[in-house]
Each structure stands twice: as C-alpha cells, then as structure tokens.
C-alpha positions in Angstrom: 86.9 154.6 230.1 88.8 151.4 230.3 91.2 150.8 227.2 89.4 148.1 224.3 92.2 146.0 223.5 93.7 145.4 227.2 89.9 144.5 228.3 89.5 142.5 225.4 92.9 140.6 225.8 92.1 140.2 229.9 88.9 138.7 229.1 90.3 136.3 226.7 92.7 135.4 228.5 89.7 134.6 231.6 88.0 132.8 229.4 90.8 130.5 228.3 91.6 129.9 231.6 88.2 129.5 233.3 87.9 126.8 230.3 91.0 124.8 230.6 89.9 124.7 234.2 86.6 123.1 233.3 88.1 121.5 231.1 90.8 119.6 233.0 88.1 118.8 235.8 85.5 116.9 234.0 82.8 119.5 233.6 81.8 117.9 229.9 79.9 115.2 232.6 77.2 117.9 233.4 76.4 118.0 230.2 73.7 115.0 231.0 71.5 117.7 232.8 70.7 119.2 230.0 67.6 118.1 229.2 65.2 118.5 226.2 63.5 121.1 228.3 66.4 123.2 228.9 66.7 123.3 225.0 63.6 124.3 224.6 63.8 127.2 226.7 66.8 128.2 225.7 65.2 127.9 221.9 61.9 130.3 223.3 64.4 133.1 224.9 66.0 133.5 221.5 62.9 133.6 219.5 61.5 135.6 221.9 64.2 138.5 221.2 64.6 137.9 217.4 60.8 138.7 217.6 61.3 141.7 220.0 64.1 143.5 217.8 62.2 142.8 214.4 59.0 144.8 216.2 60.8 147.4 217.7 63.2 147.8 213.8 59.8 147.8 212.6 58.4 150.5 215.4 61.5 153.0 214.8 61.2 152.6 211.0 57.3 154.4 211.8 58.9 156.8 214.3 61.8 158.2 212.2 59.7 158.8 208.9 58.8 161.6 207.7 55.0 161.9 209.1 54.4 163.4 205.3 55.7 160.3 203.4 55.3 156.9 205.2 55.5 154.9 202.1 59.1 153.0 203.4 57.3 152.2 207.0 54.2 150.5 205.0 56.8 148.9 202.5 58.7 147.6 205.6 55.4 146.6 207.5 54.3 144.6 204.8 57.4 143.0 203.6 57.5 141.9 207.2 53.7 140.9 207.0 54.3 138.6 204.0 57.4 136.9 205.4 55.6 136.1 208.3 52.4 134.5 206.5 54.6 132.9 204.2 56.3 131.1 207.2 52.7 130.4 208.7 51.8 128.5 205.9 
C-alpha cells in the first residue's frame, strides 16, 4: 500500500493549494447559488445517513448477540425507541 503520512501530507498540501487558488480568483462570489434549497438537501443527505448507521448499529447489535441472551439488543432497541419518541414529542 501507499505510505499514510506522505498521502496525507500530498493531500494537504492539494488542498492548500486548490484553496489559495480559489481563493485568489474570487470563487467566495458563487457562494450566492446556494440557495435555501441546496441547504436543505444537503441537511436531508446527512440525516438520511445518521439514520442509516443508527439502524444498521442497531441491526449488528441483534446479529452479534448471543441468540440465548438478547437482553443488550432489547436494552439498545428501546433506549433508541425512547430517544426517538422523546424527540417526537
């Protein structure tokens, strides 16, 4: 594989370039076509995988238990459950 640190580094140092760059030719301008509606999606696709990865924690928690003892999948399931009501409400 490729070495971390030299990656790292070349990728910073992209960035910091590529940025300057935009920086130096006015990009901050474009800013006024982001509208409302872009934030809004942009807000949807985030909850939309914070709700994904708290079902599928919840899905392993179910698949790695012990089929004899699923007391810490129920515990999980229903702490979950009551956050989410709690928020509903």
């Amino acid at each position: 594989g490729l070495p971390f640190f030299a990656t790292y580094a070349w990728v910073g140092i992209w960035t910091s370039a590529f940025m300057i760059y935009l920086g130096l030719a006015g990009a901050s301008q474009l800013i006024r076509y982001c509208t409302r509606f872009t934030d809004e999606i942009f807000n949807g696709l985030l909850s939309v995988n914070f709700i994904y990865e708290a079902l599928s924690s919840l899905r392993r928690n179910f698949v790695l238990a012990d089929p004899m003892n699923l007391t810490m999948p129920f515990v999980s399931l229903g702490m979950a459950w009551t956050a989410f009501w709690s928020t509903m409400g």
